[in-house]
C-alpha positions in Angstrom: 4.1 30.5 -12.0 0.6 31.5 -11.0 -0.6 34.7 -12.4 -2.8 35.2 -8.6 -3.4 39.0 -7.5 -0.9 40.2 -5.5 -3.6 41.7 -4.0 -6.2 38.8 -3.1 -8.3 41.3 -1.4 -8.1 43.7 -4.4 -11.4 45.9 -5.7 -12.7 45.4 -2.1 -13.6 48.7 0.0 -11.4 49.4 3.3 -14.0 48.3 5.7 -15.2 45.4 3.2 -11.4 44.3 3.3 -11.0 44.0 7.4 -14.2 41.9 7.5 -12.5 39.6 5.1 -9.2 39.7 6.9 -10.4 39.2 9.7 -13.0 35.7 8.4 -9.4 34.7 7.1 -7.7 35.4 11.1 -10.4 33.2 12.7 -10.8 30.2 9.9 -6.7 30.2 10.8 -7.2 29.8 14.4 -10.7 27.6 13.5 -13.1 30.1 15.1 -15.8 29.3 12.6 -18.6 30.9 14.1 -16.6 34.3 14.5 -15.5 33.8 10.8 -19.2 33.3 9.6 -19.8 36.4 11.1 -17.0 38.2 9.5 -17.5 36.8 6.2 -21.1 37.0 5.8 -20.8 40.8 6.3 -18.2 40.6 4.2 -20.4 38.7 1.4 -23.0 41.1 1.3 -20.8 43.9 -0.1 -19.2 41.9 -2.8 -20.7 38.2 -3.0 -18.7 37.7 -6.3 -15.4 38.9 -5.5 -13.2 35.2 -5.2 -11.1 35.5 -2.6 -14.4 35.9 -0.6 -15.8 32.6 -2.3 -12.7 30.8 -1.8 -12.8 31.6 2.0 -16.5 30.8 1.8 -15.4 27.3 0.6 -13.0 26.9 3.0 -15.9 27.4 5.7 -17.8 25.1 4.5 -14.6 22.9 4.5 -13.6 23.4 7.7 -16.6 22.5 9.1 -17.2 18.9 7.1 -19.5 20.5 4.7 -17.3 19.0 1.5 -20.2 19.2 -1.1 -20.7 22.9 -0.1 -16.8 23.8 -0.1 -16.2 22.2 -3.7 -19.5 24.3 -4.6 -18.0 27.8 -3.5 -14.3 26.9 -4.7 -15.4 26.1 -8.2 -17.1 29.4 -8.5 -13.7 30.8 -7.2 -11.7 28.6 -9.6 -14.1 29.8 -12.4 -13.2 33.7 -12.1 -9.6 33.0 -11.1 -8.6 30.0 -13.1 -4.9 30.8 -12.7 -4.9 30.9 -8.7 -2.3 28.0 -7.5 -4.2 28.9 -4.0 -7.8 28.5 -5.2 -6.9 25.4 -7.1 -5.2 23.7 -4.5 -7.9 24.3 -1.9 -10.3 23.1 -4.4 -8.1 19.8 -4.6 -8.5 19.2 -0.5 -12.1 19.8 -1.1 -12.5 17.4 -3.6 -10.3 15.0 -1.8 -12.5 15.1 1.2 -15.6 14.6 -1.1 -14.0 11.1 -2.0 -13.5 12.0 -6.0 -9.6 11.7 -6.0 -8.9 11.9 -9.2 -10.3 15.1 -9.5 -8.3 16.0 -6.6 -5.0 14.4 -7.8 -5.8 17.1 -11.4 -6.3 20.2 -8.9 -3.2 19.1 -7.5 -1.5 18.8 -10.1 -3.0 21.7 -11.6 -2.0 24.2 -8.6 1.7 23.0 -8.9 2.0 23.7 -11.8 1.1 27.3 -11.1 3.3 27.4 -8.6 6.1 24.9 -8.3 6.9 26.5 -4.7 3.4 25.7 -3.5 4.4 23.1 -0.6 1.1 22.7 0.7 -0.2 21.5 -2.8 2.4 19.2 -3.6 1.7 17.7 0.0 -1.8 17.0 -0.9 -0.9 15.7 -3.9 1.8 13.3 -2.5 -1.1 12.0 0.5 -3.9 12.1 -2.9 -1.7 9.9 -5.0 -0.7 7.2 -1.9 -4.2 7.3 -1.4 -4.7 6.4 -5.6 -2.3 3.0 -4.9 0.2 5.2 -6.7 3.4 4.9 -4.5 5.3 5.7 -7.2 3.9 9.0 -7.8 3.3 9.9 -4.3 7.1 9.5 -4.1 7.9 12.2 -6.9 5.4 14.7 -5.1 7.0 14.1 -1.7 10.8 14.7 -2.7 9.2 18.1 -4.7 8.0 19.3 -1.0 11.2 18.4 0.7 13.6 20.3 -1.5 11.5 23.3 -0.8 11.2 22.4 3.0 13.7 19.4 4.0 12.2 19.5 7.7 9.0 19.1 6.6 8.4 16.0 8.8 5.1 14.7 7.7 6.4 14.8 4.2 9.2 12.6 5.7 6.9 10.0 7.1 4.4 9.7 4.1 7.5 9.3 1.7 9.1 6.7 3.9 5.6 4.9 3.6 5.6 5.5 -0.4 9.2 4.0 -0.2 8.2 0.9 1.4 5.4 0.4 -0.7 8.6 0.1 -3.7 10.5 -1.8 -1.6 12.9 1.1 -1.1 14.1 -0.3 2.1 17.0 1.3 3.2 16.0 4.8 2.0 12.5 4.6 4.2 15.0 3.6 7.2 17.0 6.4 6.4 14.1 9.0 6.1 12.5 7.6 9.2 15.7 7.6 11.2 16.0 11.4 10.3 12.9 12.1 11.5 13.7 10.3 14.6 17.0 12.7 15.0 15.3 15.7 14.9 12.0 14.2 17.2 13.1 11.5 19.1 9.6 11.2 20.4 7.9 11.3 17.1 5.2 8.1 17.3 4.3 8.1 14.0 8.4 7.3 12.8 8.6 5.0 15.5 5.7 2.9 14.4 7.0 2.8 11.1 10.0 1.9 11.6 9.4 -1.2 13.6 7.2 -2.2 11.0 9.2 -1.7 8.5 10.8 -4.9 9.7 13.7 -5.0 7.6 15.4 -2.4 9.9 17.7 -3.7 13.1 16.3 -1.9 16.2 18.9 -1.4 18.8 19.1 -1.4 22.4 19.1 2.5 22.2 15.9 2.7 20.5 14.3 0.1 22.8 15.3 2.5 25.4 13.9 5.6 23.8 10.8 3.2 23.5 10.3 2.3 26.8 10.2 5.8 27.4 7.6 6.6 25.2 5.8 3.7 26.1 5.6 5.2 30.2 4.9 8.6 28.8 1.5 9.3 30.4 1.0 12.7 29.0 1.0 10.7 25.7 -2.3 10.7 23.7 -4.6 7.8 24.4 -4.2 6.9 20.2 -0.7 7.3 20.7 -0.2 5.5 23.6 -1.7 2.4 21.7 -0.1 2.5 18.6 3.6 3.1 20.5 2.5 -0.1 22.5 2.7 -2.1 19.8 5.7 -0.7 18.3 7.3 -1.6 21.8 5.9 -4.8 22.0 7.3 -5.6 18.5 10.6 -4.5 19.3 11.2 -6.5 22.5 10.4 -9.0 20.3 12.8 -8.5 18.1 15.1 -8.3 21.2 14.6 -11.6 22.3 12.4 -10.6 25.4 9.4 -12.3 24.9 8.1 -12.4 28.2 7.7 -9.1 28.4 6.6 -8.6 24.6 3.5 -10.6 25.3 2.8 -8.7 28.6 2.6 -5.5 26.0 1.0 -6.8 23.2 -2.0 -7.9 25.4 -1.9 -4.5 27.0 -2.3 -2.6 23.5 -4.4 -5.1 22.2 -6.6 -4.6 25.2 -6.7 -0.4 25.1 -7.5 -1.0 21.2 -10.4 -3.5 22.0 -11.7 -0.9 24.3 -11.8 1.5 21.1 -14.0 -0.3 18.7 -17.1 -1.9 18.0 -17.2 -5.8 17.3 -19.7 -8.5 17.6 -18.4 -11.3 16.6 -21.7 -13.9 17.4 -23.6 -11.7 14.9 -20.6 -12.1 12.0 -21.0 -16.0 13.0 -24.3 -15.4 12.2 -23.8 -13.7 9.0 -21.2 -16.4 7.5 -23.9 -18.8 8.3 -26.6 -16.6 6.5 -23.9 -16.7 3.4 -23.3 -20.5 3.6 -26.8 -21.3 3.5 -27.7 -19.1 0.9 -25.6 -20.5 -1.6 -26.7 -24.3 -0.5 -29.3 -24.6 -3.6 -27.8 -25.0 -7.3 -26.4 -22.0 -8.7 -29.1 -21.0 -11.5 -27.2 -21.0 -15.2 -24.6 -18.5 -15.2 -23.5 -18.7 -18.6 -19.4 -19.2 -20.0 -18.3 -21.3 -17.5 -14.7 -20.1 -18.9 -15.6 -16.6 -17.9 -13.1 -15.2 -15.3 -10.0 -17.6 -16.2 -7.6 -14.9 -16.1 -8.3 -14.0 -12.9 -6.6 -15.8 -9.1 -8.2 -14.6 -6.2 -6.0 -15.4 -2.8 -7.8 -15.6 0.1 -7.6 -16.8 3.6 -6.5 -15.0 7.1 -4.4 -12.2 7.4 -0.5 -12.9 8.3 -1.4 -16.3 6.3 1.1 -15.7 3.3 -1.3 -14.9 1.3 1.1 -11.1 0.4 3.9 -13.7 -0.5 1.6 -15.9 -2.6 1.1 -13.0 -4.7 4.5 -11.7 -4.8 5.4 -15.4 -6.2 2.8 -15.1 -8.9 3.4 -11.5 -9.7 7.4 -12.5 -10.3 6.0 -14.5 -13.7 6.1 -12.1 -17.0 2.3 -13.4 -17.2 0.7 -12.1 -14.1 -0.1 -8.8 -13.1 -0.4 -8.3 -8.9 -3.6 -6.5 -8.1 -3.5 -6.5 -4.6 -5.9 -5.9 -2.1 -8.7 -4.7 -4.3 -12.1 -5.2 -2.8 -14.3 -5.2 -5.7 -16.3 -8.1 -5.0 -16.9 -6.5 -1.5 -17.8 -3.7 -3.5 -19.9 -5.1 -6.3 -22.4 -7.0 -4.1 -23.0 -3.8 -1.7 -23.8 -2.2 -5.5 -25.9 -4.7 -6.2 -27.8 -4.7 -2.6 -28.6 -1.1 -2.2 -29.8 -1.5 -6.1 -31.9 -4.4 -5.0 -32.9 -2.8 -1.7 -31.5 -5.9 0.0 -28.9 -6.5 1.9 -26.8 -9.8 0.9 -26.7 -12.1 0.8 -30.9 -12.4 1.1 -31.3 -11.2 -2.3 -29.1 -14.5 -3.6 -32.2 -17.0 -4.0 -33.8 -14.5 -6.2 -30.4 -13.7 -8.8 -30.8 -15.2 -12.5 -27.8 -16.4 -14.4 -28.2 -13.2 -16.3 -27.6 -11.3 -12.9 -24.5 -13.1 -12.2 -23.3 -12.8 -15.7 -23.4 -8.9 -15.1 -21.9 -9.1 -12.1 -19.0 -10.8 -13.3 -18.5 -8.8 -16.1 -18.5 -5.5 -13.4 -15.6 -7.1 -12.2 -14.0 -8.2 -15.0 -13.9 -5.1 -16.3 -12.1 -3.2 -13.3 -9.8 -6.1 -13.4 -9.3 -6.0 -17.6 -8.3 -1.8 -16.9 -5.2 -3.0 -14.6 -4.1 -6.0 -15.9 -2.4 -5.3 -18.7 -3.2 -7.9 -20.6 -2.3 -10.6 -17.9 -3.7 -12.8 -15.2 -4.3 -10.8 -12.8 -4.3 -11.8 -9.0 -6.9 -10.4 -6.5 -5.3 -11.1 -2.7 -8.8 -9.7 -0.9 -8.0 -12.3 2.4 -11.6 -11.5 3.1 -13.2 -12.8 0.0 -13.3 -16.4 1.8 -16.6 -15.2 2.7 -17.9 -14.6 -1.0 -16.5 -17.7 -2.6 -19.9 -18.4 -3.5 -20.8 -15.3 -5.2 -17.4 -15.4 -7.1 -18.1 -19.2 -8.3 -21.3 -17.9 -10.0 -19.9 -14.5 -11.0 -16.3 -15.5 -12.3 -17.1 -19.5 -12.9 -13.4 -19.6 -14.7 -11.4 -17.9 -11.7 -8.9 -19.9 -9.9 -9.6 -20.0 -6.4 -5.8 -20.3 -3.8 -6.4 -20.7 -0.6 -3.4 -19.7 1.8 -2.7 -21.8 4.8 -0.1 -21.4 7.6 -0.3 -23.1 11.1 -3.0 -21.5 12.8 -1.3 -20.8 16.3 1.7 -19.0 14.0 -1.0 -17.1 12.3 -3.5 -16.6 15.2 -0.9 -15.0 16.9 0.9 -12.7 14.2 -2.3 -11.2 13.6 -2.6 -10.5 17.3 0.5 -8.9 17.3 -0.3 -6.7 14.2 -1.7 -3.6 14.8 -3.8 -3.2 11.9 -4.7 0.2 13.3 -8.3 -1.0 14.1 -9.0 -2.3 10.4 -9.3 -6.2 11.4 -12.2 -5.2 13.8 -11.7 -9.3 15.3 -8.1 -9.1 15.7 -7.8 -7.3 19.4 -9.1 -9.9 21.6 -8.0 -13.7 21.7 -11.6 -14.7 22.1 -12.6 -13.0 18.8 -9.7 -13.6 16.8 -10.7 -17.3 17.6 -14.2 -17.1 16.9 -13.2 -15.2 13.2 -10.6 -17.9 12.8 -13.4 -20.6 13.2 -15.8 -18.8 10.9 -13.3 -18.6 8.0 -12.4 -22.3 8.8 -15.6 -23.8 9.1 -16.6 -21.4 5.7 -13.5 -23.2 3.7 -14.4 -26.3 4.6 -17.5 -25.8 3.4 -16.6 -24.2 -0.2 -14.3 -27.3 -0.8 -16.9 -29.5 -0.3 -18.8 -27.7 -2.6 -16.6 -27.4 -5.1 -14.4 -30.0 -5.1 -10.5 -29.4 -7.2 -11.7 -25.7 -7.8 -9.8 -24.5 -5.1 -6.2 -25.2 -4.3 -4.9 -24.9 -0.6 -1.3 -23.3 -0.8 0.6 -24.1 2.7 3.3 -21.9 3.7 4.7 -24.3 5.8 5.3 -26.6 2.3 6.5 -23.4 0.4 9.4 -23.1 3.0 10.2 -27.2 2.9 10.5 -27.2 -1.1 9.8 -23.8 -2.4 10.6 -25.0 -5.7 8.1 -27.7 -5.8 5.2 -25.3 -4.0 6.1 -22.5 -6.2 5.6 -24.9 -9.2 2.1 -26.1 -8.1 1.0 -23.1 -7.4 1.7 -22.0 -11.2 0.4 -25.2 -12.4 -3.1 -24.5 -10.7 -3.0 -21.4 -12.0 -2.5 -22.3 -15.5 1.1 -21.1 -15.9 4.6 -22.4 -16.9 7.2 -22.9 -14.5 9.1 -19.5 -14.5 12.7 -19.3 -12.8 12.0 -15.3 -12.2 9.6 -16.7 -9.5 12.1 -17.8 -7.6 13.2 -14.5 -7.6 10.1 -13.0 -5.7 12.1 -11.2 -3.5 13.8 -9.0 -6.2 10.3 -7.7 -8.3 9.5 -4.0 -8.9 6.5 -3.9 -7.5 4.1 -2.0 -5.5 3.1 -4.3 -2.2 0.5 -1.9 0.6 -0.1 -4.8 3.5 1.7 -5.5 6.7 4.2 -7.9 4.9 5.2 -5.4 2.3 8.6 -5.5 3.7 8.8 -9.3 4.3 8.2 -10.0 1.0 11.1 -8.3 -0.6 13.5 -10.6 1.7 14.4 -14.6 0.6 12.2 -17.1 2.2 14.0 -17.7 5.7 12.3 -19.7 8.7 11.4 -18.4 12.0 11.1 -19.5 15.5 7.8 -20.9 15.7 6.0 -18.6 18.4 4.7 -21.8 20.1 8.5 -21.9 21.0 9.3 -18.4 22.1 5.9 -17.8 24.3 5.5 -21.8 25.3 2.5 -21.6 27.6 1.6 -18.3 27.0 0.0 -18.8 23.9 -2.4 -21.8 25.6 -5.5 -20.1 25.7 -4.7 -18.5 22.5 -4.1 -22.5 21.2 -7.5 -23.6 23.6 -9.9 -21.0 22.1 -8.8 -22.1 18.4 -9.2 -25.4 19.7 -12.6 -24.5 20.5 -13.5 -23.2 17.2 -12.5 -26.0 15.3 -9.5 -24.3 13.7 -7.9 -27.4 14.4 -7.5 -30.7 16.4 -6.9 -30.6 19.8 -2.7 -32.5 21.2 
């Protein structure tokens, strides 16, 4: 247990102690100007006392001044190194200032001061799922229920940490309590329809509807419910009325966000010609082997790729990692060019380095192992991966681009895929990652292997081998087995993945004319042939 003060405010004078009382009152009810006023009075009595530095910090906090709120806790934290209080505010602070696992150690550090302290082992639950630590996040989240079991938002993270395992039934279960107790909670309602593995009934589709005509519901809300509707008359069977609410909530999205999708046609052509000219001498052309990158569109099977890889006791799954994305930003703002205009000017040398970078993110988590990056996006680096990573196998995913055009219109990606909320942009992205792939395997021709989902439902014995075989590995029966791995899987399919490989109704079939302009526009683009 903590050894705090039972008196926070202790060796403060009367007066000194209402001013700080009072600071406390308004940062409660987020009055920050009153509680400046209060707490600078309050300050210039007794600027070292740390209850008065920790509410500092939390000004500072409250008002999106991170830098300035970690500042003041510290000091706090240095004369009261035992406070379960001081050390968990310090944590949210540090959290906001984007070093989590500094945060994740106050966390853990304020817990274990205080095993009661819900609020800390909340934070750390949220800090950990954050950290790609499902696992983790799951242990912290139980720890704040059995101190509070309606503690609802502990409820919905843990069913999200849950799903991530592949948990399913227990995240049903947790969601469908929430549901009992708040029948009009949004957030458990979007969940559970993604969770996908869950049979929604003709009572919830009821209780959905009524959400959905709401109008006193929040305009975020009111999107993200639509979609959750939409997916579950869907699931019903309805799809006439499906697509008339998926094109509603994809629409009141759209209207939320910022997209040009002529100037990221512009940019992939910037990228293609760049890397026209001959790569200059990079060095071990071996370097890299251990690593598969999957890329491709969302909603492609590229998750399920990875699953199938990740089954073999010689792969390690990495996910959805972004370094590359990361490593040439790095490498722009140290340039003071933005990419991919710095590329003619990049030695061997340079990509060498580069490579390494990655290598050596990808070296801390693989165990030993090949190691799979499934970064979709990364189809629009392939060039800058060839040079950095020369050895890396290259799998590109492939489904029928109606089936996937429209999957990723129906996913609400919660305004991540910036392209995906408007059938006119999702084309135009669609076009730009085709016309780039094209171009890549014309460049390097047998270095990257196209992995059709369509073939891996046909024979998935004879797909599942050739994918192994391009990737350097031995036929392993376990891979057949995807479905049953202990793994931790964050994207849209998480739940899909942990089921056998089963066939759907092609949505050409379900929405028949519907889909046309979807299936005109990707026409258009060149996505593929026109009937």
């Amino acid at each position: 247990m903590s050894e705090s003060p039972v008196d926070r405010l202790h060796g403060l004078a009367t007066h000194v102690r209402r001013f700080a009382a009072d600071a406390e009152q308004h940062l409660e009810r987020r009055d920050l100007a009153q509680a400046q006023m209060s707490l600078a009075t309050a300050l210039a009595e007794a600027p070292q006392h740390p209850e008065l530095m920790r509410l500092a910090g939390l000004l500072h906090f409250f008002r999106g001044d991170a830098a300035g709120a970690v500042a003041e806790l510290r000091k706090a934290a240095a004369a009261w190194p035992d406070d379960a209080l001081v050390a968990s505010n310090l944590g949210a602070a540090l959290a906001a200032l984007g070093d989590i696992d500094a945060a994740i150690g106050m966390f853990r550090h304020a817990t274990a001061l205080d095993a009661t302290a819900i609020d800390a082992w909340y934070n750390l639950g949220r800090a950990l799922e954050a950290n790609d630590d499902a696992s983790g996040a799951h242990a912290a989240l139980s720890a704040v229920l059995e101190l509070d079991p309606a503690h609802r938002p502990a409820r919905l993270l843990r069913a999200d940490a849950l799903k991530t395992l592949g948990v399913l039934a227990e995240a049903e279960s947790e969601l469908r309590s929430v549901l009992r107790d708040d029948p009009s909670s949004v957030p458990a309602w979007v969940a559970l329809v993604n969770l996908k593995s869950s049979r929604v009934d003709a009572g919830d589709i009821v209780q959905l509807e009524r959400l959905h005509r709401d109008g006193s519901l929040a305009p975020a809300h009111r999107i993200d419910i639509g979609f959750a509707y939409a997916g579950a008359l869907e699931a019903a069977g309805r799809s006439a009325e499906a697509f008339d609410v998926f094109r509603a909530a994809n629409a009141a999205r759209r209207a939320t966000i910022r997209w040009n999708a002529a100037a990221v046609s512009a940019l992939v052509d910037d990228i293609l010609a760049a890397f026209a000219a001959a790569p200059a001498v990079s060095g071990d052309a071996h370097r890299g082997d251990d690593v598969v990158f999957l890329v491709g569109m969302p909603r492609s099977g590229s998750t399920l790729a990875e699953q199938i890889l990740a089954a073999h006791p010689r792969v390690t799954g990495g996910g959805e990692t972004g370094w590359v994305a990361a490593i040439l930003q790095a490498e722009s703002q140290r340039r003071g060019v933005r990419f991919p205009h710095w590329i003619a000017s990049a030695s061997g040398d340079d990509w060498s380095r580069l490579g390494r970078e990655y290598l050596a993110r990808a070296t801390r988590h693989g165990n030993g192992k090949r190691f799979t990056d499934k970064t979709p996006t990364n189809w629009q680096t392939l060039g800058a991966i060839r040079r950095m990573l020369p050895g890396a196998r290259i799998v590109h995913c492939v489904r029928d681009p109606l089936e996937t055009a429209w999957s990723c219109y129906k996913q609400d990606f919660a305004g991540e895929q910036l392209w995906s909320y408007d059938i006119v942009e999702l084309a135009a992205f669609f076009g730009d990652e085709a016309r780039a792939m094209r171009t890549w395997h014309a460049r390097f021709p047998g270095c990257i292997y196209t992995h059709a989902y369509e073939a891996l439902l046909a024979a998935p014995r004879a797909a599942i081998e050739a994918l192994l075989a391009y990737c350097g590995l031995a036929f392993d029966e376990a891979c057949l087995g995807f479905d049953r791995v202990d793994r931790e899987v964050r994207t849209a399919s998480a739940a899909q993945v942990r089921r056998p490989l089963e066939a759907s109704v092609p949505a050409a079939q379900r929405y028949g004319a519907r889909l046309d302009p979807l299936r005109e526009a990707l026409v258009g683009r060149g996505v593929f042939e026109p009937r």
